[in-house]
Backbone as JSON, one array per atom type, in Angstrom:
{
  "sequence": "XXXXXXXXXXXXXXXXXXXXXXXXXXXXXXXXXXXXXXXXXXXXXXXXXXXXXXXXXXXXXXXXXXXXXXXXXXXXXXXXXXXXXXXXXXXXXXXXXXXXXXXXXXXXXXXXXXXXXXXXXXXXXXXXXXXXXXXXXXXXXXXXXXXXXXXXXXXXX",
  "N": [[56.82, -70.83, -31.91], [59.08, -70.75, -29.04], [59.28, -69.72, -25.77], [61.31, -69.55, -24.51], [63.32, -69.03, -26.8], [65.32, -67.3, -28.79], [64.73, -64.19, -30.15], [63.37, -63.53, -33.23], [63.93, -61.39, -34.24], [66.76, -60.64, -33.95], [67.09, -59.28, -31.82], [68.85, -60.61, -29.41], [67.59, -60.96, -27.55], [65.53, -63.19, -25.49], [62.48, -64.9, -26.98], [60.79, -64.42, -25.45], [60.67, -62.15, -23.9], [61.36, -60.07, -25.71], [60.02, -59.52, -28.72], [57.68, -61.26, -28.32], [55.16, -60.77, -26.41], [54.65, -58.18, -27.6], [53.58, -58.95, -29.68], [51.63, -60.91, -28.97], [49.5, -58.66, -27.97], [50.15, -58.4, -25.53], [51.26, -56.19, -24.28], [52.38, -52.74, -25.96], [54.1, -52.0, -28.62], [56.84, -49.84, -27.27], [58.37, -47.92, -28.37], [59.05, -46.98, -32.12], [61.32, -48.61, -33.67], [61.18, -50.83, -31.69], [58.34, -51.71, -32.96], [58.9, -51.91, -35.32], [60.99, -54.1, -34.96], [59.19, -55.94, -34.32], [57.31, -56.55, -35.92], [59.1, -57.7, -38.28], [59.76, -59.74, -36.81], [56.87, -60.77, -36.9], [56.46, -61.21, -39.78], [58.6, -63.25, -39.87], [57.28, -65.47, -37.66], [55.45, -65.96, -39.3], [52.73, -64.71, -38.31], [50.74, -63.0, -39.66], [48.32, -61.87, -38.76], [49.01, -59.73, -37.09], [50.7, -58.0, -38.46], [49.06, -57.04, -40.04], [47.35, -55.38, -38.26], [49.08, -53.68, -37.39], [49.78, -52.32, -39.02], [49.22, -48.77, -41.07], [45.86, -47.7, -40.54], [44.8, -45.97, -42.35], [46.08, -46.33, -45.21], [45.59, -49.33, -44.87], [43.93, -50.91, -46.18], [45.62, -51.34, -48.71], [47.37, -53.63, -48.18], [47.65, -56.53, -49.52], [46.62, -59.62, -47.9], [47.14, -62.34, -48.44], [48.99, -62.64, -49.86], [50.91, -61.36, -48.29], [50.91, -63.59, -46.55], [51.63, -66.1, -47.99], [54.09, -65.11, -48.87], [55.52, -64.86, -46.11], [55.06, -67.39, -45.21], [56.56, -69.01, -46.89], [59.35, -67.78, -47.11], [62.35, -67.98, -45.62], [63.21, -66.98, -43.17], [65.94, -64.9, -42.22], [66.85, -62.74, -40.79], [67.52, -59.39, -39.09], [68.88, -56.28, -39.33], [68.56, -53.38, -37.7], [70.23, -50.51, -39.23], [70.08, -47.16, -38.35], [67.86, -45.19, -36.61], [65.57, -42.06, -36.07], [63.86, -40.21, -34.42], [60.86, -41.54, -33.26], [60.74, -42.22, -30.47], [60.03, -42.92, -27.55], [58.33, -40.5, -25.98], [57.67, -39.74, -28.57], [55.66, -38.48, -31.64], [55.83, -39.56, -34.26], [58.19, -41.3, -36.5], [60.94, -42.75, -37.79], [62.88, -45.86, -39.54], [65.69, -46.87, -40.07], [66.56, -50.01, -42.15], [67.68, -53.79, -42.59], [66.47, -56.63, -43.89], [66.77, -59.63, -44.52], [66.38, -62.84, -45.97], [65.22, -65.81, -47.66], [63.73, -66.49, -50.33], [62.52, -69.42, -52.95], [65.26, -69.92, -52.92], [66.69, -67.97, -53.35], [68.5, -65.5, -51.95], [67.95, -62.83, -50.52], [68.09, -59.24, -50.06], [66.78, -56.83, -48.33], [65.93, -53.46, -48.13], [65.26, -50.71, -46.5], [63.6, -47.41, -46.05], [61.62, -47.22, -43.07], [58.79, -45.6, -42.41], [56.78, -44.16, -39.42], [53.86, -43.61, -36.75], [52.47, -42.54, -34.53], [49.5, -43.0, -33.42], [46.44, -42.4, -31.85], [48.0, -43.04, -29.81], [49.32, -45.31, -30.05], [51.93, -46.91, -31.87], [51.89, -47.4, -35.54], [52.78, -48.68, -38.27], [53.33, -46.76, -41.28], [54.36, -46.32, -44.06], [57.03, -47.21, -46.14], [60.25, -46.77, -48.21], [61.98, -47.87, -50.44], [65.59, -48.4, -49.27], [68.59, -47.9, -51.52], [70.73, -50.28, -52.57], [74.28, -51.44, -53.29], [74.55, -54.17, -53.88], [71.75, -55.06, -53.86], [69.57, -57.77, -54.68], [66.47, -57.8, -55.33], [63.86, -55.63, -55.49], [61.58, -55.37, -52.63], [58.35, -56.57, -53.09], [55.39, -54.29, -53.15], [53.52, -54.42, -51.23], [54.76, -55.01, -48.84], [56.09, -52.74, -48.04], [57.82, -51.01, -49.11], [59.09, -49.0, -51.75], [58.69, -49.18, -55.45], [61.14, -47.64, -57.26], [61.37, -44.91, -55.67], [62.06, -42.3, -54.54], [63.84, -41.65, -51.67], [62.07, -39.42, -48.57], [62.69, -36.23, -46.89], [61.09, -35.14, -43.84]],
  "CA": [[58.04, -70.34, -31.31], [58.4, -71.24, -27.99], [58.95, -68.2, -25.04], [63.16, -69.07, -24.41], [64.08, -68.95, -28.23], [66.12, -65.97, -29.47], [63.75, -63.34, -30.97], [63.53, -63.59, -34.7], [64.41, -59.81, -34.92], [67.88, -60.11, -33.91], [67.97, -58.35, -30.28], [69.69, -61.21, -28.64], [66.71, -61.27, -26.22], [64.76, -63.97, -25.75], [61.39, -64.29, -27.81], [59.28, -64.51, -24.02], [61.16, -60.86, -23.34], [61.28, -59.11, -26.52], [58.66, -59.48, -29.45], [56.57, -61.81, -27.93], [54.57, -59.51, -25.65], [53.79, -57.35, -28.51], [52.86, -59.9, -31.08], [50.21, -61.53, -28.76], [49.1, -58.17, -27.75], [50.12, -58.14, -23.65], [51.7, -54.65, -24.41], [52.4, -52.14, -26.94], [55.54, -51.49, -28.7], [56.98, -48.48, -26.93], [58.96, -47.24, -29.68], [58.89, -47.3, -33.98], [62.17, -48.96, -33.86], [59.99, -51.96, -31.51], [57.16, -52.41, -33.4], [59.43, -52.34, -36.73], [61.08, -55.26, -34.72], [57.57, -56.9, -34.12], [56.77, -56.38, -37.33], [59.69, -58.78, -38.59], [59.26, -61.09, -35.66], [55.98, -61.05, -37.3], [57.29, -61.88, -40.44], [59.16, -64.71, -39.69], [56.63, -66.53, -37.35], [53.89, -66.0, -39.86], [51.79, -63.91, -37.68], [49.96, -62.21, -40.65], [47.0, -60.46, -38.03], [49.43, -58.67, -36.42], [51.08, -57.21, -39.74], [47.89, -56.34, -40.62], [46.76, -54.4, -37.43], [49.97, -52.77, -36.79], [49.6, -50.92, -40.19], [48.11, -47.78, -40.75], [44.8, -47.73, -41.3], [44.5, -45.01, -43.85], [46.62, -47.61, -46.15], [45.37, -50.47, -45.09], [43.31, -51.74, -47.78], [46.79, -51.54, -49.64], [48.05, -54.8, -48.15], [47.14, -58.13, -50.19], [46.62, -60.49, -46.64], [47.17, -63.57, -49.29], [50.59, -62.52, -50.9], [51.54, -61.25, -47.25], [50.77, -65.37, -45.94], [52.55, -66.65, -49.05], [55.27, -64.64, -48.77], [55.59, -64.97, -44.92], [55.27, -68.83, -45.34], [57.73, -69.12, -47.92], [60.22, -67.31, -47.02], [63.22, -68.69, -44.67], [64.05, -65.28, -42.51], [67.49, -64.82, -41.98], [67.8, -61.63, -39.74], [67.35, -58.51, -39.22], [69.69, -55.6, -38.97], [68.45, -52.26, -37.63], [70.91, -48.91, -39.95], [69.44, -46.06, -38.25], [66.45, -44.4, -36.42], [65.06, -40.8, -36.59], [62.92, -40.29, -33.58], [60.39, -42.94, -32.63], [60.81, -42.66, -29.23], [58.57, -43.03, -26.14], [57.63, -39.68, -26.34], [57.6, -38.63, -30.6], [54.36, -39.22, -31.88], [56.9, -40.02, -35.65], [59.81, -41.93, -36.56], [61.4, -43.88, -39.17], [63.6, -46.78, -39.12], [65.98, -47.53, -41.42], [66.77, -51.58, -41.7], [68.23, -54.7, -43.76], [65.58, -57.96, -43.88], [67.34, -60.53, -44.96], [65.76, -63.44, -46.12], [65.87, -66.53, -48.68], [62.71, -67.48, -50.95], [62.81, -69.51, -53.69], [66.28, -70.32, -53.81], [67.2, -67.0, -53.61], [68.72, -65.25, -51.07], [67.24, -61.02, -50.38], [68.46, -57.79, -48.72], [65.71, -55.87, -48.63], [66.76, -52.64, -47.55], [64.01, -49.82, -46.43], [63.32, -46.56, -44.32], [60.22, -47.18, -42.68], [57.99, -44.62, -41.57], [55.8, -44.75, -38.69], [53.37, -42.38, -36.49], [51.12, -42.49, -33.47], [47.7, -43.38, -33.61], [45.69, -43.23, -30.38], [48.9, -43.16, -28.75], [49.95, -46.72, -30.37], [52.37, -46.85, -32.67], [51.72, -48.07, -36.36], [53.42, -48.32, -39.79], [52.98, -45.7, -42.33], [54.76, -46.91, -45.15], [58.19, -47.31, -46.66], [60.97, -46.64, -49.19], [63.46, -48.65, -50.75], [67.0, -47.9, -49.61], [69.42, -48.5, -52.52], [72.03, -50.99, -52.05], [74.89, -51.74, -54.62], [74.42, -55.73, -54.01], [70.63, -55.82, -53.72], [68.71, -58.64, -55.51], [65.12, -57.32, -55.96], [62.89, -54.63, -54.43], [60.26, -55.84, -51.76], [57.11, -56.33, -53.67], [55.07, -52.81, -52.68], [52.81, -54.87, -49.86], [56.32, -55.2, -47.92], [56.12, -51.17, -48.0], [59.42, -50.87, -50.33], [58.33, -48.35, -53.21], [59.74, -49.59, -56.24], [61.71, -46.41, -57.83], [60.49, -43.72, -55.45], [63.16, -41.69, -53.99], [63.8, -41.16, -49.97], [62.05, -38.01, -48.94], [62.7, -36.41, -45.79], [60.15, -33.85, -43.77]],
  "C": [[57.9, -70.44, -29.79], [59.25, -69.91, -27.2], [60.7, -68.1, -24.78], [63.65, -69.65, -25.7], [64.79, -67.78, -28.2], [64.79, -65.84, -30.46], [64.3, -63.66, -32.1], [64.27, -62.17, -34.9], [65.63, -59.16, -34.47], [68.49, -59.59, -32.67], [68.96, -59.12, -29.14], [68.86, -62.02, -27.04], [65.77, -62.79, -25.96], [63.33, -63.95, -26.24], [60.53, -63.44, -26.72], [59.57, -62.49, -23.8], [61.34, -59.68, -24.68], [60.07, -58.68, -27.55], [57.25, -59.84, -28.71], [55.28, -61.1, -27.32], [53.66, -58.42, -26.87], [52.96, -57.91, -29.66], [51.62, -60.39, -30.38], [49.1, -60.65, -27.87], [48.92, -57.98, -26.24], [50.35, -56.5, -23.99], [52.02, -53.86, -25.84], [53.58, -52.18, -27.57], [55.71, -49.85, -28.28], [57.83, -47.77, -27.94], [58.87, -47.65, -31.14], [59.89, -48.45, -33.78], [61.52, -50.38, -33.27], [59.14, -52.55, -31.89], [57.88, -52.17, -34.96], [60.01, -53.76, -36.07], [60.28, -56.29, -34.9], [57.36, -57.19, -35.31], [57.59, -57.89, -38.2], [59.98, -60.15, -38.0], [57.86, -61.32, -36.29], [55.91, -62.04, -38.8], [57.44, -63.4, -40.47], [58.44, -65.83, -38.87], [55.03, -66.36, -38.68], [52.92, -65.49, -39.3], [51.2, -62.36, -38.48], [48.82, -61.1, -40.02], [47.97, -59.66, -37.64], [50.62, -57.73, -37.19], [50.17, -56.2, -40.08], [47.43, -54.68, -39.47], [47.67, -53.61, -37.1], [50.27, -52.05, -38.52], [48.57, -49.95, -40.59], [46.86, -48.03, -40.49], [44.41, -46.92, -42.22], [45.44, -45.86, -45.09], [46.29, -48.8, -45.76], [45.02, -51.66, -45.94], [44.13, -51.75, -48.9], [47.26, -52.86, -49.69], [47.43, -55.88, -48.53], [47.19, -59.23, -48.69], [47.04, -61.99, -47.7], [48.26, -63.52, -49.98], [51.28, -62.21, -49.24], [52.02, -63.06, -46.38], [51.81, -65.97, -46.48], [54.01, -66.54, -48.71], [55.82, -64.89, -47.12], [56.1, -66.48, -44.64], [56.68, -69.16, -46.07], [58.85, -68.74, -48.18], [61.4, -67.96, -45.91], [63.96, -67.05, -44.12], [65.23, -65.92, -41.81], [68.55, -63.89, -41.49], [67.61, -60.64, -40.06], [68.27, -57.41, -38.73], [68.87, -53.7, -39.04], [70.25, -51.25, -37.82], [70.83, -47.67, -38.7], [67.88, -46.03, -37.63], [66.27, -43.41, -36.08], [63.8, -40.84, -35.32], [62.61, -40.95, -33.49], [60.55, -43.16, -31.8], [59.64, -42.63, -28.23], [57.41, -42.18, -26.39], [57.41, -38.8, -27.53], [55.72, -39.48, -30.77], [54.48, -39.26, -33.68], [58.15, -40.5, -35.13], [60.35, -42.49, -37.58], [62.54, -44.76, -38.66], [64.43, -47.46, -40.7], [66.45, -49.42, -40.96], [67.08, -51.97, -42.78], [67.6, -55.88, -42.83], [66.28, -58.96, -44.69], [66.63, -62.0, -45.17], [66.2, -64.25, -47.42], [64.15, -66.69, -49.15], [63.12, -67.96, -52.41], [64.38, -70.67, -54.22], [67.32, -68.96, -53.23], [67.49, -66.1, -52.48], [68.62, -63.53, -51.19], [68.01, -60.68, -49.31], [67.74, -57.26, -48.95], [65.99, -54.49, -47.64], [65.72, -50.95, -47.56], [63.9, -48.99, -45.27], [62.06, -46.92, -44.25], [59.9, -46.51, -42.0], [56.84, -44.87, -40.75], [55.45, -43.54, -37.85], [52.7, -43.17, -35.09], [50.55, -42.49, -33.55], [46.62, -43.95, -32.5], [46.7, -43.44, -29.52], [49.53, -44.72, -29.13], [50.66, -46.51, -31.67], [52.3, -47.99, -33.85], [52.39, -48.01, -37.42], [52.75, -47.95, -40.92], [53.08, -46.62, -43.6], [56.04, -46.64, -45.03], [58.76, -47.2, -47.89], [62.06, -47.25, -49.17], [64.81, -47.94, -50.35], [67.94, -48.62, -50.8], [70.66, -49.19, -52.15], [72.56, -51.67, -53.12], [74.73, -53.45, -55.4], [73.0, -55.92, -53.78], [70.06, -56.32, -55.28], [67.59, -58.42, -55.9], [64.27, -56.76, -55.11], [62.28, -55.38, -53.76], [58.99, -55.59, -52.83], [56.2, -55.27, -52.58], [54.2, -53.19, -51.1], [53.85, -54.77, -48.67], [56.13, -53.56, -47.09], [56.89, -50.82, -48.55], [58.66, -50.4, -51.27], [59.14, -48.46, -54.23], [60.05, -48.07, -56.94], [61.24, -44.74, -57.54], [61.56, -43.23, -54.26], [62.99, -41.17, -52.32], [63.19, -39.54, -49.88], [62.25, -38.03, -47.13], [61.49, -35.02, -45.56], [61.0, -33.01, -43.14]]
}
């Protein structure tokens, strides 16, 4: 991806000015709602390490790195729409983010539709995990590596 593309994650910004920066580790994401961006800018360039390191570490050893590739590769991303966010700001050290990932594999064209929870860690913000939001037209949960819990109901704290 080269530095004056349009970010994968929708902000309108250019990659050099929005993700980029956080994906090749110049700076942090300053908010959840940022590094859920990153995250799908991650996504879509295939940048599998920085999936990896920007999730917890007390779940880590949850994520398959070899179904994440696959799936990453194989997928044709097709946008991202931040719902909602719940703190996650500068100064929260929580947040969640709700969102719609849009995407084609297969053939088949996905809404994947998920609050994602996220925390402070060392002062850097990482992803917790996630829950499916229900949507009347969605095609098929996120397999659980995604963070989408198949049939596990929103909770709030």
């Amino acid at each position: 991806m080269t530095d004056s593309e349009l970010c994968p994650c929708g902000s309108g910004n250019a990659f050099s000015a929005c993700c980029g920066p956080i994906l090749e580790g110049k700076q942090g994401a300053p908010t959840a709602e940022a590094l859920m961006r990153a995250r799908y800018s991650a996504f879509a360039s295939g940048n599998v390490d920085f999936i990896l390191s920007s999730h917890d570490p007390a779940t880590r050893e949850e994520v398959v790195r070899e179904e994440v590739e696959v799936w990453s590769r194989e997928s044709d991303w097709m946008g991202l729409e931040v719902l909602r966010t719940e703190a996650g700001g500068a100064d929260d050290e929580e947040g969640t983010v709700d969102f719609v990932a849009r995407y084609k594999l297969k053939g088949l064209t996905t809404q994947h539709r998920e609050r994602a929870e996220f925390r402070k860690l060392e002062g850097k913000w990482v992803f917790v995990d996630g829950n499916d939001i229900p949507a009347e037209e969605k095609v098929k949960a996120a397999p659980k590596w995604v963070g989408g819990k198949k049939n596990k109901k929103n909770k709030r704290k």
